[in-house]
C-alpha positions in Angstrom: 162.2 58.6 128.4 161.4 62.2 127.3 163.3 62.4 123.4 165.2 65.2 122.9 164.9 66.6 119.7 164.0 69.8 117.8 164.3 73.4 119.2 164.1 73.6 122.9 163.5 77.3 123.8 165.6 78.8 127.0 162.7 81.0 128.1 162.9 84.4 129.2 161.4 85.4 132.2 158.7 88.1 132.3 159.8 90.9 134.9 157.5 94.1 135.6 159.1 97.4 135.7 159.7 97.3 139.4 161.5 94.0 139.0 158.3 91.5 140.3 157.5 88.0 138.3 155.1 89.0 135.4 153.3 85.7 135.9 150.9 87.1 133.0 153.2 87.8 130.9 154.9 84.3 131.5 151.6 82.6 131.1 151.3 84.3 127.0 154.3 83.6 126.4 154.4 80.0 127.0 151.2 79.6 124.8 153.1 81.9 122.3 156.2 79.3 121.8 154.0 76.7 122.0 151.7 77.8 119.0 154.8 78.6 116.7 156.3 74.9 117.4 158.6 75.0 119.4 159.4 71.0 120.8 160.1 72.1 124.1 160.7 74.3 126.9 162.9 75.4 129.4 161.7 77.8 132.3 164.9 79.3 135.0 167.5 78.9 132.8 170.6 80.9 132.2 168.3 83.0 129.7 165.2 83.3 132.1 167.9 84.8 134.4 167.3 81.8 136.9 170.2 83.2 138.9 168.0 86.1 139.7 165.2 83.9 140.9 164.3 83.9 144.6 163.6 80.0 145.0 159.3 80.4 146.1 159.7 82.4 142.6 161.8 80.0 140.8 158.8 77.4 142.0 156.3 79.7 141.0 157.8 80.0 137.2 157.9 76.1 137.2 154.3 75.5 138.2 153.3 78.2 135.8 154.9 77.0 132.7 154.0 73.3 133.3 150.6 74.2 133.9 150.5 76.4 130.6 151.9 73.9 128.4 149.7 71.6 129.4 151.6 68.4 128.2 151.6 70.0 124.4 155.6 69.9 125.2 158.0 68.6 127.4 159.3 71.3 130.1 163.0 71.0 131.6 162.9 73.0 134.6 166.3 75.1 135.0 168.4 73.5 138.5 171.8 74.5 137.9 173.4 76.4 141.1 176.8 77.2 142.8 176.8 74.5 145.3 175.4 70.5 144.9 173.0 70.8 147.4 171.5 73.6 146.1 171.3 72.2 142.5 170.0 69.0 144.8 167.1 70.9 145.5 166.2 72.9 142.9 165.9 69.3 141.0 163.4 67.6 143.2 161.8 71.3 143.2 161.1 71.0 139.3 160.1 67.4 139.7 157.3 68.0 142.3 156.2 71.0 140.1 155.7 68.1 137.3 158.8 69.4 135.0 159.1 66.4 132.5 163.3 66.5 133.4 166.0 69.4 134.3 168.8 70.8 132.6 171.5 72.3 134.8 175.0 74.6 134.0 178.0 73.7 135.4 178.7 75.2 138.6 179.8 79.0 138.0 182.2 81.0 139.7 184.4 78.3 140.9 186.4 75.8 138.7 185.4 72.3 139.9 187.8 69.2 138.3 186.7 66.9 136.0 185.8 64.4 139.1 184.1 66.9 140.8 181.7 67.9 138.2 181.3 64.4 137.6 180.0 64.0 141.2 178.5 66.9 141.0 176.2 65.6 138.2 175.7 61.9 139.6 174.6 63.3 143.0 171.8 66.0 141.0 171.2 62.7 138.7 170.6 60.0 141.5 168.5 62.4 143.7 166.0 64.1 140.8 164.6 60.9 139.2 163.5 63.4 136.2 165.9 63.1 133.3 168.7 64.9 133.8 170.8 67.2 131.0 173.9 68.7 132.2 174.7 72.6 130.3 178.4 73.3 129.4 178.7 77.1 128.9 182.6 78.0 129.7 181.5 81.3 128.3 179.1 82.2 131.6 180.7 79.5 133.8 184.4 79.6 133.4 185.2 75.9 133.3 184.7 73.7 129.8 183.7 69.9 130.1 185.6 67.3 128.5 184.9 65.1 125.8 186.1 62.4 128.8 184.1 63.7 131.2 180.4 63.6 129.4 181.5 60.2 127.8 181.5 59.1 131.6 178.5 61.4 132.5 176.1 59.1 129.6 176.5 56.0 131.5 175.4 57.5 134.4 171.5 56.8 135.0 169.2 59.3 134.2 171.8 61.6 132.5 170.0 61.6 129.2 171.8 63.9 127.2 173.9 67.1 127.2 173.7 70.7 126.3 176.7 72.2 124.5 177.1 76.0 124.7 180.4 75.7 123.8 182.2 77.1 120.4 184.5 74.1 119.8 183.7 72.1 116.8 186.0 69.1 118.0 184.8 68.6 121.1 180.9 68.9 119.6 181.7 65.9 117.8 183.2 64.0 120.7 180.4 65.0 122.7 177.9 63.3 119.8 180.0 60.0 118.4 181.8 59.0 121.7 179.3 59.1 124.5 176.8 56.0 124.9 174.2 55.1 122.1 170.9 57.1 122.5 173.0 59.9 124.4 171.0 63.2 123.3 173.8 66.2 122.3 171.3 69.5 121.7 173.8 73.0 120.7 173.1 76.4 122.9 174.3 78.6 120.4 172.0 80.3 117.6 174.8 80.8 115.3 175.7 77.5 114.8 172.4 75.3 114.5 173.0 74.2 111.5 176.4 72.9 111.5 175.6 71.1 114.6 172.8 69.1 113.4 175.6 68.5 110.2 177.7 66.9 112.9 174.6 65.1 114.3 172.9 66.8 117.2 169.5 66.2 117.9 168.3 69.7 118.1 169.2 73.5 119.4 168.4 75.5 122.5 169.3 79.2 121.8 168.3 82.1 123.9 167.8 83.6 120.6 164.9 81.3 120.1 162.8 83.8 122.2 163.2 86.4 119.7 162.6 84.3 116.2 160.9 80.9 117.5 159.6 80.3 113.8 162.8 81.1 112.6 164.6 78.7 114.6 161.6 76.3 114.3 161.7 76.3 110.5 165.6 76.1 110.3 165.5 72.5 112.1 162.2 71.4 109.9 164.1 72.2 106.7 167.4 70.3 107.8 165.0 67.2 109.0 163.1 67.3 105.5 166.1 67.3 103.6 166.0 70.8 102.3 169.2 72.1 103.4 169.6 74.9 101.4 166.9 76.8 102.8 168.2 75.3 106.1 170.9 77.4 105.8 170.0 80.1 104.5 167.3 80.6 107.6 170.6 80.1 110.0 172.2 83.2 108.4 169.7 84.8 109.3 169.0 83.6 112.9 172.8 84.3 113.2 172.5 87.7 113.0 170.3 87.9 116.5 173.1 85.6 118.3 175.7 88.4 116.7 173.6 91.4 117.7 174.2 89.6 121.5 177.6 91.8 121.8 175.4 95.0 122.2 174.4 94.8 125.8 174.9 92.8 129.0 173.1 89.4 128.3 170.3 88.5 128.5 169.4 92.6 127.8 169.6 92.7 124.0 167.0 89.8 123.9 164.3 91.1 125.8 164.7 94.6 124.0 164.8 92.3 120.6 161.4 90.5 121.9 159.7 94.1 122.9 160.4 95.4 119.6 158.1 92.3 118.0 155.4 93.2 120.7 156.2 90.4 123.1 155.9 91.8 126.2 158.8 90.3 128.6 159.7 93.6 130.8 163.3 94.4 131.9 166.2 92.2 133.1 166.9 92.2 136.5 170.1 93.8 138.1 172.5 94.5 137.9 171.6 94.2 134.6 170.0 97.3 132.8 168.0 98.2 130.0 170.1 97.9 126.4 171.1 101.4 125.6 169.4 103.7 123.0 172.5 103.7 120.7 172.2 99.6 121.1 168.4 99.6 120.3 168.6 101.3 117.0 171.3 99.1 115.7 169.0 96.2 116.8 166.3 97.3 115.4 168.0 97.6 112.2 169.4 93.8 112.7 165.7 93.5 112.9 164.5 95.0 110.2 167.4 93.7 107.8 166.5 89.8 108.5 162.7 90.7 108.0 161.8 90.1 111.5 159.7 93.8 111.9 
């Protein structure tokens, strides 16, 4: 089984100007993450605007970043969708493009029940035979899982662990001390890293990893060596990015944040647009202030 641990790194997705997969781009910028020690990656996630993806291009951004990493990291291919079949499919997609497992949102738009998701999530499970991480993000997908519901998601096989992008401390915990032993509970949000790993997850996958890698990188070293001071001290500074998210449409501010260090990752794709000028230069100072340019 593929261990979860460390910073896993939502990648953005390099777009051109006219909107076109900047397979380039996403080539350099798999190395780049990679080199500054990142443990691994995931390609057509909510952060590489995976919603946005036609499906050959969804393929294409699969192949390309397994292919780039080369086995230096595990990739979890992105394969959350709407519907079941769709998230069916997008599964066995990243398995035959030779992603190491999938991680998958909870189905936006509509509110599924707790037994639905949990069908939902068996059916993905049983037909991907990759490792399979469900995403709770009630923030981008209205509905919140239960503590209940992913303690009965970790006995099902090949549900390996669970990605929290939720902001409730309580149910964090429930999520890491009630589910089965060797259940793998990794926290989406940047501002909180370090308080998760406190409570006992295994690692972080931020979209502001893109931005500060070694930041986020060095944050989870420190807390792992026993230097939590420092630890912390790198967290209040990575929680400034996550803060400076409020400025645009997500995932906008991120990609500006990224062309500002000179990593080229183009704009978002609409009907998201380009984070205003007023929004840049209060970034830029964000930037600037946590010693980032």
């Amino acid at each position: 089984m593929t261990e979860l641990k460390g910073v896993m790194v939502p990648l953005v997705t390099p777009f051109h100007e006219n909107g076109d997969l900047d397979e380039k781009a996403l080539r350099d910028l798999t190395h780049y993450m990679i080199e500054r020690g990142v443990h691994s990656l995931l390609p057509a996630g909510s952060t590489g605007e995976g919603w946005s993806l036609l499906h050959s291009e969804r393929r294409k951004v699969f192949d390309i970043v397994v292919k780039e990493s080369g086995g230096r990291v595990p990739v979890f291919g992105g394969a959350g969708a709407v519907s079941t079949r769709e998230s069916v499919l997008l599964a066995k997609m990243a398995k035959d493009a030779g992603c190491d497992g999938i991680v998958a949102i909870t189905p936006y738009y509509i509110v599924p029940k707790p037994d639905e998701l949990f069908d939902h999530y068996r059916t993905v499970a049983e037909s991907a035979s990759i490792p399979l991480i469900p995403y709770n993000n009630p923030g981008r997908a209205v509905v919140s899982m239960t503590p209940e519901l992913v303690t009965r998601l970790s006995h099902v096989p090949n549900i390996v662990g669970f990605k929290d992008g939720g902001v409730n401390p309580k149910f964090l915990m429930r999520f890491i001390h009630e589910t089965k032993p060797g259940f793998q509970v990794i926290q989406g949000h940047g501002e909180i890293c370090y308080s998760s790993l406190e409570l006992g997850a295994v690692g972080m996958a931020p979209a502001t990893a893109n931005v500060a890698p070694d930041l986020t990188v060095s944050l989870y070293n420190k807390f792992i060596e026993g230097d939590r001071k420092t630890s912390l001290q790198i967290q209040l500074r990575v929680a400034q990015i996550g803060f400076a998210l409020e400025l645009g449409s997500f995932p906008s501010v991120i990609r500006a944040a990224m062309e500002m260090l000179g990593i080229k990752v183009g704009p978002p794709r609409a009907p998201v647009g380009k984070l205003s000028e007023e929004g840049k230069e209060k970034l830029r100072e964000i930037l600037d202030e946590i010693g980032l340019l």
